[in-house]
C-alpha positions as CSV (number, residue, x, y, z in Angstrom):
1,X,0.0,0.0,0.0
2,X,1.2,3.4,-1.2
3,X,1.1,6.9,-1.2
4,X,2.0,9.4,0.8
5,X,0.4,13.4,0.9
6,X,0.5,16.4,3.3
7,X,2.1,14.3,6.3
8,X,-1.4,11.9,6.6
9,X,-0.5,7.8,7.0
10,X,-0.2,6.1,4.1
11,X,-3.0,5.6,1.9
12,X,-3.8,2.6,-0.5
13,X,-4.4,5.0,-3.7
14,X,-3.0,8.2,-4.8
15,X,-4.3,9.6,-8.1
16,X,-5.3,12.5,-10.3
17,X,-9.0,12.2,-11.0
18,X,-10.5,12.1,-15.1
19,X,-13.6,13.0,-14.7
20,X,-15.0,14.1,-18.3
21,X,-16.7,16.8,-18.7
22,X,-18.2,17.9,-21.9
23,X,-18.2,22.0,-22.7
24,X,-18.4,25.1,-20.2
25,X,-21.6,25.4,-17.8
26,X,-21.9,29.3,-19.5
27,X,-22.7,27.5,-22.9
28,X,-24.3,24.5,-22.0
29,X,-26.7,26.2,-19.7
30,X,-27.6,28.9,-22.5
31,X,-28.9,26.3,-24.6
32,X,-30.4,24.0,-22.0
33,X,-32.7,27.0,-20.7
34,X,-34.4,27.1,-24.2
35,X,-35.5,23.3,-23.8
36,X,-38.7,24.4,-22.0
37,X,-40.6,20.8,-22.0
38,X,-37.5,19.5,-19.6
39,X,-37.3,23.2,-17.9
40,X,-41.3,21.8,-17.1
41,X,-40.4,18.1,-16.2
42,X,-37.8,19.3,-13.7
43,X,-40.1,21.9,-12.3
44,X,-42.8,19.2,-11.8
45,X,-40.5,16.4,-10.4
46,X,-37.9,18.5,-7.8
47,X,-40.9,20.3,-6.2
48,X,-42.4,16.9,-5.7
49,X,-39.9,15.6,-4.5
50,X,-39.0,18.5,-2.1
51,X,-42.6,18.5,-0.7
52,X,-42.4,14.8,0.3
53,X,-39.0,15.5,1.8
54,X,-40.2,18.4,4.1
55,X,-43.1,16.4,5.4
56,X,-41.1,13.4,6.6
57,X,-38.2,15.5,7.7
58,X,-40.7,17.5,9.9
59,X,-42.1,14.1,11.5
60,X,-38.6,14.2,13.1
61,X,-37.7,16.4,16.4
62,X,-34.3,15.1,16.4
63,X,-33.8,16.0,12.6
64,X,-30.8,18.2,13.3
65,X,-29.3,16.6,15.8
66,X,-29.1,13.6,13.2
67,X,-27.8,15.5,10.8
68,X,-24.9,16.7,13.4
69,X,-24.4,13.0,13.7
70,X,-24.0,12.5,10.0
71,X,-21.8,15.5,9.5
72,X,-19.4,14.1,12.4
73,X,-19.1,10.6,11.5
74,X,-18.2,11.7,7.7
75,X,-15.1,14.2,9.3
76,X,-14.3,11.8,11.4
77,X,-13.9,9.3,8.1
78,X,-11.8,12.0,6.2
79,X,-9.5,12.6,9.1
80,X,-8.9,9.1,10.1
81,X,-9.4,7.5,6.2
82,X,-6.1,5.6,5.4
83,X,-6.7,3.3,9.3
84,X,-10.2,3.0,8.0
85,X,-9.3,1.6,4.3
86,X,-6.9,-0.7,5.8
87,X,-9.2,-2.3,8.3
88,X,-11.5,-2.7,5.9
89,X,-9.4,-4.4,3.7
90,X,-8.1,-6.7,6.1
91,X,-12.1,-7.6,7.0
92,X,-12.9,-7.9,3.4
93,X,-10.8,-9.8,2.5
94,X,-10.6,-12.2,5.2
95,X,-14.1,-13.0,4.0
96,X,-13.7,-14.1,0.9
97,X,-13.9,-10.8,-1.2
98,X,-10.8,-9.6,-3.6
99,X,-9.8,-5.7,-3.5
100,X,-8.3,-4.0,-6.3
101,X,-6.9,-0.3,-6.5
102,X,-7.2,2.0,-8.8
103,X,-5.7,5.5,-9.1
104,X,-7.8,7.2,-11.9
105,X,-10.7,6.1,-14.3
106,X,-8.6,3.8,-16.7
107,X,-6.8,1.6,-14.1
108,X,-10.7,0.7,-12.8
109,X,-11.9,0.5,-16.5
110,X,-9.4,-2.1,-17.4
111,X,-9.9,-3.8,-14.2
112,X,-13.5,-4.4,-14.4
113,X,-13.2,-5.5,-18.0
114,X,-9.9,-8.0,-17.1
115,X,-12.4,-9.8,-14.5
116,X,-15.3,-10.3,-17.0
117,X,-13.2,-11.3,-19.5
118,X,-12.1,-14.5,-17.2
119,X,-15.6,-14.9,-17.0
120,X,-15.8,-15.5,-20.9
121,X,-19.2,-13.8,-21.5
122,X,-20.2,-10.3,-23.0
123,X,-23.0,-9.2,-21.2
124,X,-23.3,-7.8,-17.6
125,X,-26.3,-6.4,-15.7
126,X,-25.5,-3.3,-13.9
127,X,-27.1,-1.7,-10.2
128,X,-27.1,1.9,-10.7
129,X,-23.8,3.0,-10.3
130,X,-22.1,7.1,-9.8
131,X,-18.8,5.7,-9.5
132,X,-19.0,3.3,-13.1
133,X,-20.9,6.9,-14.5
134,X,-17.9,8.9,-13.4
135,X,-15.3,6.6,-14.7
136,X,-17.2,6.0,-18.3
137,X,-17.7,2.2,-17.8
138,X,-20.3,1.6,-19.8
139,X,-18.4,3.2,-22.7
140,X,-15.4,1.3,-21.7
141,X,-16.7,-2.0,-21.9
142,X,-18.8,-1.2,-25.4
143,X,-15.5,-0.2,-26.9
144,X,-14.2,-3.6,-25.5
145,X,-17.1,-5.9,-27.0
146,X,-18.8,-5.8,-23.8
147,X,-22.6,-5.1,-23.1
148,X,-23.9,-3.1,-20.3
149,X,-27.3,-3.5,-18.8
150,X,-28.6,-1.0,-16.8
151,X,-31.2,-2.1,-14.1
152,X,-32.4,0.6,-12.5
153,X,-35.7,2.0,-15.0
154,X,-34.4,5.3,-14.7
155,X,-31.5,4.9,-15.8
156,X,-33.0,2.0,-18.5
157,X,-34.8,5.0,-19.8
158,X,-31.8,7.1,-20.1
159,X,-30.0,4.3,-21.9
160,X,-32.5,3.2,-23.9
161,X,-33.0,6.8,-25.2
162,X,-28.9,7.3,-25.5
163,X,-29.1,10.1,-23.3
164,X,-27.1,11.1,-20.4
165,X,-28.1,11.6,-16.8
166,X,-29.7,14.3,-15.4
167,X,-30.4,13.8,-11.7
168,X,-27.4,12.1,-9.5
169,X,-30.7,9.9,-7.9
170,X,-33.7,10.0,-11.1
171,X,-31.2,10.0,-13.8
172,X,-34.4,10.2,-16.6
173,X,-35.7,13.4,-14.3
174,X,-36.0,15.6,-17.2
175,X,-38.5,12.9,-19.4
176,X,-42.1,12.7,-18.8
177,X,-44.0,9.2,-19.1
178,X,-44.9,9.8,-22.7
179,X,-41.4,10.4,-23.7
180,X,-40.9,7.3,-21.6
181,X,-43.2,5.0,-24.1
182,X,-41.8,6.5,-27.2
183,X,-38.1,5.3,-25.8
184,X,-39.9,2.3,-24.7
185,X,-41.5,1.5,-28.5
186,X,-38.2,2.8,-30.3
187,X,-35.6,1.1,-28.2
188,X,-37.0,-2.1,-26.2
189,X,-37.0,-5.5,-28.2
190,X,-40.1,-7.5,-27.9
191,X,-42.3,-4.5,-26.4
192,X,-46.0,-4.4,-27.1
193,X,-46.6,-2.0,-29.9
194,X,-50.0,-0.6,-27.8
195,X,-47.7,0.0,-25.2
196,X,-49.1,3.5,-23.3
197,X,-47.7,6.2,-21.4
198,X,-49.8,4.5,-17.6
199,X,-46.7,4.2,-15.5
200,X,-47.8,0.4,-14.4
201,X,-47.9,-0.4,-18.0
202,X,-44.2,1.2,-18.6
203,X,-43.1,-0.7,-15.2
204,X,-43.9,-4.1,-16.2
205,X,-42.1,-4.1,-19.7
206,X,-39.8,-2.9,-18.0
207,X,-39.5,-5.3,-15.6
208,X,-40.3,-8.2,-18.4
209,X,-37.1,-6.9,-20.2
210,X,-34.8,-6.4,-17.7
211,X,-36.1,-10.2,-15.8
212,X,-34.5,-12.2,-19.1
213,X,-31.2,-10.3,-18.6
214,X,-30.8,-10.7,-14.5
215,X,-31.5,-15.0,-15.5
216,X,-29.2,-15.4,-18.0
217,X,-26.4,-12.8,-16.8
218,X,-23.2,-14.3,-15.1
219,X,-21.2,-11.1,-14.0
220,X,-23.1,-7.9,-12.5
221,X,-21.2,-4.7,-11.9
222,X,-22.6,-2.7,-8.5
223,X,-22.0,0.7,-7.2
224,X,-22.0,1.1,-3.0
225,X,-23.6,3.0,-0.9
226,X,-21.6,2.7,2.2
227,X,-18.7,0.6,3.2
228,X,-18.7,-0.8,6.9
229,X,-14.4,-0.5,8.0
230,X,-14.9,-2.8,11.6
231,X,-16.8,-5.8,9.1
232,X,-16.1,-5.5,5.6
233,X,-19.4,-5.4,4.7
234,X,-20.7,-3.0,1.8
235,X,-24.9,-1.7,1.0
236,X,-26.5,-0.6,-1.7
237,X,-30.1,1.2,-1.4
238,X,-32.7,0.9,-4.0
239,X,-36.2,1.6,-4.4
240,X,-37.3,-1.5,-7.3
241,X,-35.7,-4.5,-6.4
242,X,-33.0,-4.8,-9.2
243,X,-30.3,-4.1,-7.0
244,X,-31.1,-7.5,-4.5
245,X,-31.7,-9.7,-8.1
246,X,-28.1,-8.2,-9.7
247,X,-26.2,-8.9,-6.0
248,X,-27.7,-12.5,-5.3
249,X,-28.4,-14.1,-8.8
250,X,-24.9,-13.8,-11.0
251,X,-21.8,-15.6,-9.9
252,X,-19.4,-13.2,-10.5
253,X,-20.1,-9.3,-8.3
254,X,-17.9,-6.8,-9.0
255,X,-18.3,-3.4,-7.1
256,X,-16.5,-0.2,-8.0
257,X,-16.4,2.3,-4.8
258,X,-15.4,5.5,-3.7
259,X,-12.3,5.2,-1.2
260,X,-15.0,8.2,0.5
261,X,-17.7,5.9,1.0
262,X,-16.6,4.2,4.3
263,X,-18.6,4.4,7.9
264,X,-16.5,3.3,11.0
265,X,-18.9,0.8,11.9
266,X,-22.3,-0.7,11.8
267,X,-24.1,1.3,14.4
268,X,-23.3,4.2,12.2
269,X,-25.9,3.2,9.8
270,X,-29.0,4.2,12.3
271,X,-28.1,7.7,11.3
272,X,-27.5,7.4,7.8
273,X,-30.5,5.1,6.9
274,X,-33.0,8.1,8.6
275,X,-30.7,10.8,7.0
276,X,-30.6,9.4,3.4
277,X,-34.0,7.9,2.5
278,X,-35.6,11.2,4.0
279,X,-33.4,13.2,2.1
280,X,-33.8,11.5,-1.4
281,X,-36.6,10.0,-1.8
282,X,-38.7,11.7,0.9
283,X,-39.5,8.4,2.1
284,X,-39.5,7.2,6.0
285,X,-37.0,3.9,4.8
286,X,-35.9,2.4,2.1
287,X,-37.8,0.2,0.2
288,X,-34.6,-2.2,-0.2
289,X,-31.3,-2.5,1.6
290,X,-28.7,-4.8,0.4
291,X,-25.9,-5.9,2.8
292,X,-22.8,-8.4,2.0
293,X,-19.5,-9.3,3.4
294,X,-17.5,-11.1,1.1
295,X,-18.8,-15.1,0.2
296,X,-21.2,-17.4,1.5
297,X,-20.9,-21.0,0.3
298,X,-24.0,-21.5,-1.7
299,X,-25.4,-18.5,-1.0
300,X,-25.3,-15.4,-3.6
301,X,-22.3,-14.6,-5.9
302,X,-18.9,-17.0,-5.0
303,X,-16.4,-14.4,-7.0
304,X,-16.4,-11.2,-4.9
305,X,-14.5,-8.2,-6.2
306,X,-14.9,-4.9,-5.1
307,X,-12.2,-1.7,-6.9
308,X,-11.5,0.8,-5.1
309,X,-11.4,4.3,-7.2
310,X,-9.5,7.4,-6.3
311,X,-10.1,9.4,-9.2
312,X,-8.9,12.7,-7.5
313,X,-10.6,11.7,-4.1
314,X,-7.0,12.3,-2.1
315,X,-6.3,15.8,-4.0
316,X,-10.1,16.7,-2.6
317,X,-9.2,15.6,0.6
318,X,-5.4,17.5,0.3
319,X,-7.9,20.7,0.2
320,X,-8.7,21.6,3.7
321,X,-11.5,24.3,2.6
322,X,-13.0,21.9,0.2
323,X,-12.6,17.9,1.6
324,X,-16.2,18.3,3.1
325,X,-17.4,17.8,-0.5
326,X,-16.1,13.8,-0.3
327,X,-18.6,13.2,3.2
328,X,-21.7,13.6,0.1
329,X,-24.0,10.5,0.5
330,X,-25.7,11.5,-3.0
331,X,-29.0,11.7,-1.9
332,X,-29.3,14.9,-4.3
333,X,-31.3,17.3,-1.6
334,X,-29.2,20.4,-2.5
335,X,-30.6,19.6,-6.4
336,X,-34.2,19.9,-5.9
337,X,-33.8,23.1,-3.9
338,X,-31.3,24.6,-6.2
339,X,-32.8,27.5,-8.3
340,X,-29.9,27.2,-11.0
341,X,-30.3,23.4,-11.2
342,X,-34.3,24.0,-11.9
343,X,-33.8,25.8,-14.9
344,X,-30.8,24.5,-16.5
345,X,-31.2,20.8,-15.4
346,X,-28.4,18.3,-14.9
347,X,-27.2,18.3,-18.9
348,X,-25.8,21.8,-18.5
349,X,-22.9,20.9,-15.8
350,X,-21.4,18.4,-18.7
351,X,-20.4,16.0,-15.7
352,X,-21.7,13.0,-13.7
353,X,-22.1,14.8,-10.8
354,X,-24.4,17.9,-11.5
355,X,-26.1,20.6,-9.6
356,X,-24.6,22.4,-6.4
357,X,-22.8,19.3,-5.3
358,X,-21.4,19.0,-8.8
359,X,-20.3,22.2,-8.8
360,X,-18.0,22.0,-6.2
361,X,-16.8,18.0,-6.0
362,X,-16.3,18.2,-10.1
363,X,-13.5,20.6,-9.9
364,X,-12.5,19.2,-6.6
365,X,-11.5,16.1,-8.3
366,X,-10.1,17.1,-11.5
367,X,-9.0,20.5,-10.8
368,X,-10.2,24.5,-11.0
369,X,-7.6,25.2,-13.8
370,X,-9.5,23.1,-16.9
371,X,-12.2,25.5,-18.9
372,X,-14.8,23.6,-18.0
373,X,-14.8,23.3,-14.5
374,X,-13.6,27.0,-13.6
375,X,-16.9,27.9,-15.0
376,X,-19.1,25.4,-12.6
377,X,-18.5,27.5,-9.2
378,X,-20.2,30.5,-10.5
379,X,-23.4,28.4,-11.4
380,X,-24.9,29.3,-8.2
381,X,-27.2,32.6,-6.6
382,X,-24.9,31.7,-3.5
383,X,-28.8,31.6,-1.6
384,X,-27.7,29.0,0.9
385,X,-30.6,26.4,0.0
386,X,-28.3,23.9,-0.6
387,X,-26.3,23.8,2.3
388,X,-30.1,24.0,4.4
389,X,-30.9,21.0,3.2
390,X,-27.7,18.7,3.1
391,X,-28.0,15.8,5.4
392,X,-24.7,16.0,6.4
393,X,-24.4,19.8,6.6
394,X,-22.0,20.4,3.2
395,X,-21.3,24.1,3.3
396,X,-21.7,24.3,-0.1
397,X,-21.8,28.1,-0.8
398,X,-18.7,28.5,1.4
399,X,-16.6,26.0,-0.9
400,X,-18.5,27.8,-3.8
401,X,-16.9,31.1,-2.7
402,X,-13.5,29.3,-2.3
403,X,-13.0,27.6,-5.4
404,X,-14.4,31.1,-7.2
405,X,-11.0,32.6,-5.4
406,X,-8.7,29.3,-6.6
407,X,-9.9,30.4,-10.1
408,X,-9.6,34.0,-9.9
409,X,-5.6,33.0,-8.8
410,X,-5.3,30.7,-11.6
411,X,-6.3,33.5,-14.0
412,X,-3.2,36.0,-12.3
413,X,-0.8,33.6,-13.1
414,X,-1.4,32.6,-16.4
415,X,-2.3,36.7,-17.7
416,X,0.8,39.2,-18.1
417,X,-1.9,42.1,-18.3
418,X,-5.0,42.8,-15.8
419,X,-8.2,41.9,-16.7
420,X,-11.3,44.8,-16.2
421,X,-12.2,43.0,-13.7
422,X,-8.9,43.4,-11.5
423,X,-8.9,47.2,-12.6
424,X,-12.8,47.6,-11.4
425,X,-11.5,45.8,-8.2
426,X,-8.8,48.1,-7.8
427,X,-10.9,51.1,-8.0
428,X,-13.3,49.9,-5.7
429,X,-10.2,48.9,-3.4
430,X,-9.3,53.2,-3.9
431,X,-12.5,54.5,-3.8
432,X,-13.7,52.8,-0.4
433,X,-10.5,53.3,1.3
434,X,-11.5,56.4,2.8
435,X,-14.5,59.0,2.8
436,X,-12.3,61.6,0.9
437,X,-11.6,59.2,-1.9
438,X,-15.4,58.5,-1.9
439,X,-16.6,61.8,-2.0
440,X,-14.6,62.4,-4.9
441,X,-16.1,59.2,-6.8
442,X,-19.5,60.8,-5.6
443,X,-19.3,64.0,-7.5
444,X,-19.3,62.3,-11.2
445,X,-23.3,61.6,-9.8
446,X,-24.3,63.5,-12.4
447,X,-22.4,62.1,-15.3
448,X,-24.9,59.0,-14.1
449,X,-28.1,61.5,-14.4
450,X,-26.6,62.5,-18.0
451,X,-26.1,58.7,-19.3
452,X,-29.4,57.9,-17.8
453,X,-31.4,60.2,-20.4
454,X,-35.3,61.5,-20.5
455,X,-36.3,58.1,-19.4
456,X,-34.2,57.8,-16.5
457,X,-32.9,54.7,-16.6
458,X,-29.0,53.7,-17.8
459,X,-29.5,50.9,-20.7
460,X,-25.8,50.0,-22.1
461,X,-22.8,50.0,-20.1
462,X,-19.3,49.3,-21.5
463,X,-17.0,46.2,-21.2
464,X,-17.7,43.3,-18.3
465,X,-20.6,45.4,-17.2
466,X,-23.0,44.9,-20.5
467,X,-23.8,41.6,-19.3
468,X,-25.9,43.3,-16.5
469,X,-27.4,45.7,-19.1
470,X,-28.4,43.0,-21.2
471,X,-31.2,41.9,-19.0
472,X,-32.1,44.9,-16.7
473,X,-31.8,48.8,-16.7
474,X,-29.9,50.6,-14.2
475,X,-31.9,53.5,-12.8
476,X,-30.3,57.1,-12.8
477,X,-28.4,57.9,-9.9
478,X,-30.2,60.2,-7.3
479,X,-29.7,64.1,-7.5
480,X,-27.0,63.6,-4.2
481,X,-25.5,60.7,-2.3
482,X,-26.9,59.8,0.8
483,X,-23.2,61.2,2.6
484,X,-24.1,64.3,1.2
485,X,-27.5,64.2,2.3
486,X,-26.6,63.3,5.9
487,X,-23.6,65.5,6.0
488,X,-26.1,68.7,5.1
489,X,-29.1,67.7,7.2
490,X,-28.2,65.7,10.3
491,X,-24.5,65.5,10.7
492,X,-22.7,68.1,13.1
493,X,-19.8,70.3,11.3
494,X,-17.5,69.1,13.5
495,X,-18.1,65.3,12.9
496,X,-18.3,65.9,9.1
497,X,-14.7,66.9,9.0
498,X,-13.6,64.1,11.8
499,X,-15.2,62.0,9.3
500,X,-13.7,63.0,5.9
501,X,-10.0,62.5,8.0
């Protein structure tokens, strides 16, 4: 076991994460906000889902205290996370299961596909899966003659339709039911051609599709939700029972997991099964939990693997403002709350991981300095919502702010010559230094009045500053400041000038 950073023990994995990400959030978002049948899906489905979330949350009186609880056991993780991976390797593997490291995206690609390859078959079933998403499994595997079946319908839908994601927990978010049938007729072999948009009809070919793939498949490829260090034992939480047929039916499991995903012990999952259910789903429990550690003779899968996937994990947790971001259960609270996300839906962050949490753990793991990602912390109203209603108390907006300033000092070093921006800075810097300085700023008041016209109201500015002209009107500046006001009707000579000093 290797790697060594910032003067923490040892830890297993030590890698530079790849996460892919598709064009800036500026562009993508601009073209999403015209799509106004998914700007209405999204609408439709996050306020649901918030609703249903505030009613069970409010059935709790201990609600915050639990997510205190959360919120300590994930720091507690992160400062203690190289003892934890090694005594969960040592549990996991003493019961039967195999581990298998892997520093970036490719090294866990080429695992998963070496193990299903000694499997001699060319088809997998698949439990829904961020980690696989993040690393581009599916691709992978496709690109190596290898078929990947998703089992979860949402996801089904989204591959069916050869879409992406939209939603880190209802991936087909931004599709309504009838969109759903037309995927459905299009894309699923053997469906009925009357097939309509009832969701119990769509369930059930659903489920009659996906039932011949979990008989015949030998290998399925699982994401976890949590990682138990004093057992071995890993969980996965669904809501339709594809999860418990892909974990007990093939012989071969293979589960790709976030070095992040590990809880001290089993007691810790009283918090996080009231904290995560309530805050996805809005439901009081899960509908199933899945539990394993490592083989049971004649019971469920007899060739355990499991890869664990830095990816950039360690150079999150290297960032003491921003390694918060890794204690994210994805239960996707701070998306339906987020007004951004709303409008622009998942599409327009061009990564797995979208919306506020995906605006900070996206350049987290693959670095502020790429185009892409220095846009993503500016796709937020900094409003707080998200950080409100994080089970495990994420400061989102805080990180937000930080990562705005690790891009703002990227810029300086790469750019001989100031930017309008640091020259508007500066000025401010001058002009609020002292009331003399401001005083002087305030007596160009009615070179505002003269821009502002017979209608009163500025239209056009130059530079940086037309982008808030493009949408609003600035209105003319008052006749005097309000300094000048006070100083001539309230304000005592004598303080005026101790003042202007």
């Amino acid at each position: 076991m290797s790697g060594v950073f910032m003067g923490m023990p040892s830890l297993p994995v030590f890698g530079d994460g790849n996460l892919h990400i598709d064009e800036p959030f500026p562009a993508a978002a601009h073209r999403e906000l015209g799509n106004t049948q998914m700007r209405a899906n999204l609408r439709h489905a996050t306020h649901t889902i918030r609703d249903k979330r505030l009613k069970v949350v409010g059935e709790l009186p201990d609600w915050e205290e639990l997510r205190d609880a959360g919120a300590a056991t994930k720091n507690q993780v992160m400062a203690n996370l190289p003892a934890l991976l090694e005594e969960f390797e040592k549990n996991f593997t003493a019961r039967g299961g195999i581990i298998h490291w892997a520093r970036d995206a490719d090294e866990a690609n080429r695992i998963v596909s070496d193990l299903i390859k000694e499997q001699e078959t060319t088809e997998v079933v698949k439990v829904k899966s961020m980690a696989t998403q993040e690393i581009g499994l599916n691709e992978y595997l496709e690109e190596q003659g290898i078929s990947a079946f998703e089992t979860d319908l949402a996801e089904l839908i989204v591959q069916l339709g050869h879409d992406k994601p939209s939603h880190i927990l209802v991936p087909a978010i931004h599709k309504n039911r009838t969109e759903v049938r037309d995927i459905f007729l299009a894309e699923m072999p053997n469906v009925d051609p009357n097939l309509t948009d009832e969701p119990r009809l769509l369930a059930m070919a659903a489920r009659e599709h996906l039932r011949r793939k979990f008989l015949s498949a030998k290998v399925a490829v699982s994401g976890a939700n949590f990682a138990l260090a004093d057992s071995g034992t890993l969980a996965v939480v669904e809501s339709e029972g594809n999860g418990r047929m892909c974990l007990t039916l093939p012989e071969t499991l293979i589960t790709v997991m976030g070095i992040e995903k590990l809880l001290p012990a089993k007691e810790d999952l009283e918090v996080f099964m009231q904290l995560l259910p309530r805050s996805s789903t809005g439901e009081r429990m899960n509908p199933y939990t899945s539990l394993w550690t490592g083989v049971t003779e004649g019971d469920g899968p007899q060739n355990v693997h499991l890869v664990m996937l830095d990816n950039g994990r360690t150079a999150a947790l290297a960032d003491k403002y921003g390694r918060t971001a890794l204690n994210c259960i994805r239960c996707s609270a701070c998306m339906n709350v987020c007004p951004v996300y709303e409008r622009t839906g998942g599409h327009a962050y061009g990564s797995t991981y979208p919306g506020p949490i995906g605006a900070i753990l996206s350049p987290l793991l693959t670095g502020i300095k790429s185009e892409e990602n220095s846009s993503l912390p500016y796709a937020s109203s900094l409003c707080g919502a998200c950080y409100d209603a994080c089970p495990v108390k994420i400061n989102i907006p805080e990180i937000l702010v930080h990562l705005r300033g690790e891009d703002v000092d990227s810029r300086r070093e790469t750019k001989k010559l100031p930017s309008q921006m640091d020259l508007m800075m500066k000025g401010a810097q001058w002009a609020f230094s002292s009331g003399k300085n401001l005083g002087l700023l305030e007596k160009g008041l009615p070179l505002g009045k003269l821009a502002a016209g017979r209608e009163k109201k500025i239209k056009r500015l130059p530079g940086i500053a037309a982008g808030w002209t493009q949408s609003r009107d600035i209105p003319a500046p008052p006749a005097q400041s309000f300094r000048d006001w006070w100083k001539k009707d309230h304000q005592p000579a004598a303080a005026t000038t101790e003042q202007e000093k």
